[in-house]
TORKE-461499 format. One record per residue (C-alpha): residue in one letter; x, y, z. Coordinates in steps of 0.1 Angstrom, whole numbers, plus 2048, in hexadecimal, padded with zeros to 3 digits. Each point is the difference from the previous one (the first is absolute). Last residue first. Example, Ala and Ser with C-alpha at 12.3 -4.5 7.8 and 13.67 -1.06 7.14 Angstrom:
// TORKE-461499
s8897F5847/a7F27DE807/
END
This chain:
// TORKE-461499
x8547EA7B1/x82580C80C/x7F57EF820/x7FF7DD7F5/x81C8087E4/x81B80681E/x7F07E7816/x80B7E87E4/x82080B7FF/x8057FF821/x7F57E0808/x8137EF7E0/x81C810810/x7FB7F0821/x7FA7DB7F1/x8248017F3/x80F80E81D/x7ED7E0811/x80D7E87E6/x82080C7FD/x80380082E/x7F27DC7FC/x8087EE825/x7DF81080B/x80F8237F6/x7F4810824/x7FC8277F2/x81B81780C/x81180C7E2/x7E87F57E6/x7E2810816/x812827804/x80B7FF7DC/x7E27F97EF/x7F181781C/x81481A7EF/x7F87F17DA/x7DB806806/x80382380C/x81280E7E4/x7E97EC7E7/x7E780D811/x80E8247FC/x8017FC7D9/x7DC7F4801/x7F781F7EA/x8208067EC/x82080E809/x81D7EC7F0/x823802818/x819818806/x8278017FC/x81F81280E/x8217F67F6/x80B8217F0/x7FD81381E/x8167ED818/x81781A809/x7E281780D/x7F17E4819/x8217FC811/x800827803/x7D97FF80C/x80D7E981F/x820810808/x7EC81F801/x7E67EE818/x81D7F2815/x808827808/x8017F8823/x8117E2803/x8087E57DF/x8118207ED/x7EF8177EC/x813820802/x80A80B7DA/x7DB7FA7F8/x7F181D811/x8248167F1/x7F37F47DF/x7DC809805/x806823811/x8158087DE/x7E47F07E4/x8167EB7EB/x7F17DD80A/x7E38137FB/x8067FF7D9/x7FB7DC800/x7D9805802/x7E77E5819/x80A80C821/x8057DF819/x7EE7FA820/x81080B81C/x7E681A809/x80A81F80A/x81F7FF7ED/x7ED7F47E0/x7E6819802/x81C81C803/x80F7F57E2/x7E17F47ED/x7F6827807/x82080F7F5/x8017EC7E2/x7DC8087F4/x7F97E77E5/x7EA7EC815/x7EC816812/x7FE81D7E4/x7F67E77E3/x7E57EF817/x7F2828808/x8048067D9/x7EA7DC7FA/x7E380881D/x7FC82A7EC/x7FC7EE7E2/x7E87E480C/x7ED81B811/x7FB8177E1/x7F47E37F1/x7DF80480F/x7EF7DD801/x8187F2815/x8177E27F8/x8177F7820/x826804800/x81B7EA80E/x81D804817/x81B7E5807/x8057F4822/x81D7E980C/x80B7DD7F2/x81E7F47E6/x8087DB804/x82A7FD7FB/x80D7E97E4/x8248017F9/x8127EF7E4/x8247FC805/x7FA7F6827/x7EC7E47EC/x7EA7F081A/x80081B814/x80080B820/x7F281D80C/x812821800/x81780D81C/x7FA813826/x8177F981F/x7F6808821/x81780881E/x7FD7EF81F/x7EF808826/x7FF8237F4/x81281D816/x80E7FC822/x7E2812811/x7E97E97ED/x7F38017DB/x7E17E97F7/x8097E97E6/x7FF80A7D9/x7E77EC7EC/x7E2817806/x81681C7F5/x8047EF7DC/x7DA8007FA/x7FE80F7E3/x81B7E77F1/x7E57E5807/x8097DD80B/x81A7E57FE/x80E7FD81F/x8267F1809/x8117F7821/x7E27F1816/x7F67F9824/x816823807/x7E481180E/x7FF8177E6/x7FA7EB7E6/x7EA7EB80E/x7E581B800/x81080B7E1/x7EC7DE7F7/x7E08147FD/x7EA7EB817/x7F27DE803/x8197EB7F7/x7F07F17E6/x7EF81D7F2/x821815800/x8127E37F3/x81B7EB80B/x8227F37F4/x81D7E5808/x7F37EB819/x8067DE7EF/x7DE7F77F8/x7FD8287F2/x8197FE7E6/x7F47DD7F6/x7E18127F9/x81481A7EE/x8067E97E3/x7E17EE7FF/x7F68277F9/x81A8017E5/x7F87E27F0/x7D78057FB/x8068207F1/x81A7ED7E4/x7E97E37FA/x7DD81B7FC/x7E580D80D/x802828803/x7F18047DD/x7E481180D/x7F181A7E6/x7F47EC7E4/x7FB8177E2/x80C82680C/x81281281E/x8127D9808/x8147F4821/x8157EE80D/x8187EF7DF/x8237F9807/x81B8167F6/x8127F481D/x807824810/x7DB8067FB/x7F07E280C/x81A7FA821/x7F982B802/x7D57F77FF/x8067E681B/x815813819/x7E781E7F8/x7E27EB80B/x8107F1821/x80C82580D/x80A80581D/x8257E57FD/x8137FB81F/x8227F07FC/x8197EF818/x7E47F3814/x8137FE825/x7FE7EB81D/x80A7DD7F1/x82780E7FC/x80F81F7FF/x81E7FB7EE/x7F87D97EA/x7DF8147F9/x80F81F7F6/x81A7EB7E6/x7E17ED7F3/x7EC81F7FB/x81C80D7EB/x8077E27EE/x7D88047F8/x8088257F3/x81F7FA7EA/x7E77E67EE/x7E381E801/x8168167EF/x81182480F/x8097F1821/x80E81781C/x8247F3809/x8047F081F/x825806816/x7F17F6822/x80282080C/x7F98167E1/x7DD7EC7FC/x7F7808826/x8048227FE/x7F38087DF/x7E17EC80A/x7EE8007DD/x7E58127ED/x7F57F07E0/x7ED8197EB/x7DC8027F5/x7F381E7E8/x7EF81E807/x7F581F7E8/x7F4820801/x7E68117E8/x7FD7EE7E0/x7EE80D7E2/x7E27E47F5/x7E97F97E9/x8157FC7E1/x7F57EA7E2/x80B7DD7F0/x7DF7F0809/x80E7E4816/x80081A820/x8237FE806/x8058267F2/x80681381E/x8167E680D/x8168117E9/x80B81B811/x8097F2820/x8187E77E4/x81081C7EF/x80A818820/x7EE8217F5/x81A81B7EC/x7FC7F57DF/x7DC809800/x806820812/x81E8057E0/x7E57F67E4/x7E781980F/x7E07FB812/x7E180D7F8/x7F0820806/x81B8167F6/x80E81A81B/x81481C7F8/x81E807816/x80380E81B/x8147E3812/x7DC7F9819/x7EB8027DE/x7F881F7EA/x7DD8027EF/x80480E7DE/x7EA8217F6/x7DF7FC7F1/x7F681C81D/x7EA7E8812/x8217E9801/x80E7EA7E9/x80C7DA804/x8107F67DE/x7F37E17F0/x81C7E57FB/x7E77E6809/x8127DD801/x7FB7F7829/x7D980F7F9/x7FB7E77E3/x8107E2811/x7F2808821/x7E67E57FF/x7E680E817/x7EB7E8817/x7DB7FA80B/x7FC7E77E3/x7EB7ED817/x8197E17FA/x81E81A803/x7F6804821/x80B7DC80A/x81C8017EB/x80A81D811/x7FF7F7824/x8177E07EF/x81B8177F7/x801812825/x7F1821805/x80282580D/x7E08127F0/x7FA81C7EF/x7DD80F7F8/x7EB7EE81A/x7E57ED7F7/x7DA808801/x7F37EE7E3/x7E77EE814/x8157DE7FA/x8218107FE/x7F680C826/x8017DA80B/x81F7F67EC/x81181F80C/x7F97F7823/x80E7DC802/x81E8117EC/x809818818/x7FB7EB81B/x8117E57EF/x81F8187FE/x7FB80A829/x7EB81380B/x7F181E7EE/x816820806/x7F281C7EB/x80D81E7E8/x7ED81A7F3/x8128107E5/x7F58217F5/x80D80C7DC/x7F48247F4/x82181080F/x8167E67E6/x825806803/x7FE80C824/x7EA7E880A/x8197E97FB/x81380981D/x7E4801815/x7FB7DD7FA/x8257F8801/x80180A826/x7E17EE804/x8117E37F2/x81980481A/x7EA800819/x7E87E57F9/x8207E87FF/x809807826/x7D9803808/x7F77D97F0/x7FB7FD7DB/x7EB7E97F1/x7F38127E4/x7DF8097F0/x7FF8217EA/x7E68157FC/x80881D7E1/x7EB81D804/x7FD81A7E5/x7FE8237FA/x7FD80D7D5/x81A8177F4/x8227EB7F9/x7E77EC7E7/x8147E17FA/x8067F97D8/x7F18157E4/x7E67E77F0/x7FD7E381D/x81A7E3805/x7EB7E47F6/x8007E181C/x7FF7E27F8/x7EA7DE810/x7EA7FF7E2/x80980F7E1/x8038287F9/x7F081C7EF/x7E0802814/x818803821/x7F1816819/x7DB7F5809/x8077DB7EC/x81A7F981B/x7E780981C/x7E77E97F2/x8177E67F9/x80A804825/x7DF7FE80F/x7FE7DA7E7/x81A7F680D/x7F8807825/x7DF7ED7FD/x8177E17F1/x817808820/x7DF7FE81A/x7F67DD7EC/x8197F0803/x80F807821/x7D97F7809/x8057DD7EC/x8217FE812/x7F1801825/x7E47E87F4/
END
């Protein structure tokens, strides 16, 4: 019943959205937006809602930026608003795309967008991100951005250039070729290590997974039965890297889309079974907690988790200083040649309306936030998450920011510099509706395979999960 009703309230949202995609764009096909005759209308007030996550810390800059922008366009009013978390902010989209009632501008994750993208509630920027239309004021005089000079509504070949390849192109994993997406900040995982403990006994961070089972080995032999070497959060990204950095099939934006079940899947997580019979590795589901919990307590030596959450790895400093020093590097790999890193954080997206003025004035506040360098600077400090242009890495306050990471203090500078060196391995996966299931379906994968009583069969129950999985997958896709 509860999928009929999703259904039904997103074919009702369609068919709003035609509606308001017929009020403003006669000339154009279904789901595109036409830029209208003479560009953005510098004369006319409008309000641009946008949905975030922000807490105060993050609010604050971006009111800083608000302002800022406000400069360059007076008639532009953005009215920003914490909802929740990012399935908050999706959980409430999807109920006021339904009325037609959702916000302008949105933070969002690629499979948040899939899901609007069924109601055709969302913008491909392809058009606007092309536009070389000159901004002009009431006075049909140029519109000057933040370096005085003049503005153009889209973007140009050097802002292109500028955005960390593959942040920007998880705009366009969509199966349809276009662009729906501009992203904001980005996170990635990392492997942070005991620094301390690693330079005592002589251990050398792994880059592969081989170098990283000798490693758990050598901790083991060290510290014996009361330690996990490793702690792993996430279940569903150590699934989706094994796919990626194999080349092996996960996931599909078009025909089938679960292709997760196959010989080489199936041998990497028999493979980390026998990981966790012998004590090597834990999860954050299975041991109950985020596993910087261990971490810090010294019942493990290495975590895999989020590089936005470096300062949750780092252990509470005493009057003598840290109880160790941390050490932050990339994940292993099965080709240390050939990196694959999983690319995560929000993007921004843009919601039809049926006055295109709105779109136009959404897109120029998108360009602003993630083109800005001082703003993805300062956002980035505040934060730890990683700024999404290269040129940052030249902005002054930046470089200096970056010049103290160390595994104390400053471990969230270490953090976002680790994640900065490793831009060219960065990857995302197809975003379709059922994308997230698929997510979620290959964690508890993970979670059962590792702990599940095998019966004296652990191929046959491994094999018996995916088939699970996969068939929840479609049972829930419809």
């Amino acid at each position: 019943m509860k999928k009929v009703l999703v259904s039904l309230l997103l074919l009702v949202a369609v068919c709003l959205n035609v509606f308001a995609l017929a009020s403003c764009n006669k000339k154009g096909k279904l789901g595109e937006f036409v830029i209208p005759d003479g560009g953005f209308d510098t004369s006319k007030e409008i309000t641009v809602k946008f949905y975030h996550t922000m807490g105060q810390n993050l609010s604050d800059v971006l009111v800083r930026y608000i302002d800022e922008f406000k400069k360059i366009y007076p008639n532009i009013t953005i009215e920003h608003e914490q909802v929740g978390g990012y399935d908050d902010v999706r959980d409430q989209i999807k109920t006021e795309i339904t009325v037609g009632n959702q916000p302008n501008i949105a933070y969002c994750y690629p499979d948040h967008v899939a899901l609007y993208n069924m109601a055709k509630a969302t913008v491909p920027l392809d058009v606007l991100i092309e536009s070389d239309l000159v901004v002009k004021d009431q006075d049909d005089n140029p519109v000057l951005n933040s370096k005085g000079e003049p503005e153009i509504l889209g973007l140009t070949d050097a802002q292109v250039d500028d955005f960390i390849d593959g942040y920007y192109e998880e705009g366009r994993q969509f199966g349809d070729g276009k662009m729906y997406t501009l992203p904001l900040s980005k996170s990635t995982e990392v492997l942070y290590y005991n620094k301390t403990f690693f330079d005592k006994h002589n251990i050398t961070p792994p880059k592969t997974w081989d170098e990283l089972e000798a490693v758990c080995a050598q901790i083991k032999a060290i510290a014996g039965d009361g330690c996990t070497p490793l702690g792993y959060d996430s279940e569903s990204n150590w699934f989706i890297t094994m796919c990626e950095q194999y080349g092996s099939p996960y996931t599909s934006a078009t025909g089938d889309h679960f292709l997760f079940d196959n010989d080489t899947n199936r041998a990497f997580v028999e493979r980390f079974r026998s990981w966790y019979e012998k004590g090597y590795v834990t999860t954050q589901e299975i041991s109950g907690a985020y596993t910087s919990k261990l971490f810090v307590a010294e019942k493990s030596y290495m975590s895999i988790g989020s590089s936005a959450g470096a300062t949750h790895q780092r252990p509470e400093k005493g009057e003598n200083g840290y109880p160790f020093e941390v050490g932050i590097t990339t994940v292993p790999q099965l080709n240390a040649d050939n990196p694959k890193v999983i690319s995560q954080g929000p993007s921004l997206c843009i919601f039809n309306k049926a006055d295109p003025q709105e779109v136009l004035a959404s897109w120029l506040f998108v360009k602003y936030l993630t083109t800005t360098v001082e703003f993805q600077a300062e956002f980035s400090m505040a934060s730890g998450y990683v700024p999404v242009i290269e040129s940052v890495e030249e902005h002054e306050a930046y470089k200096a920011w970056l010049d103290k990471g160390n595994g104390g203090d400053f471990i969230a500078a270490l953090s976002v510099d680790v994640c900065l060196d490793q831009k060219d391995a960065y990857y995302v996966s197809p975003a379709f509706n059922g994308s997230s299931t698929a997510r979620d379906q290959v964690g508890l994968l993970m979670q059962k395979c590792l702990t599940a009583d095998a019966g004296g069969d652990v191929k046959k129950m491994i094999k018996k999960a995916f088939e699970d999985a996969i068939a929840e997958c479609k049972y829930q896709a419809g």
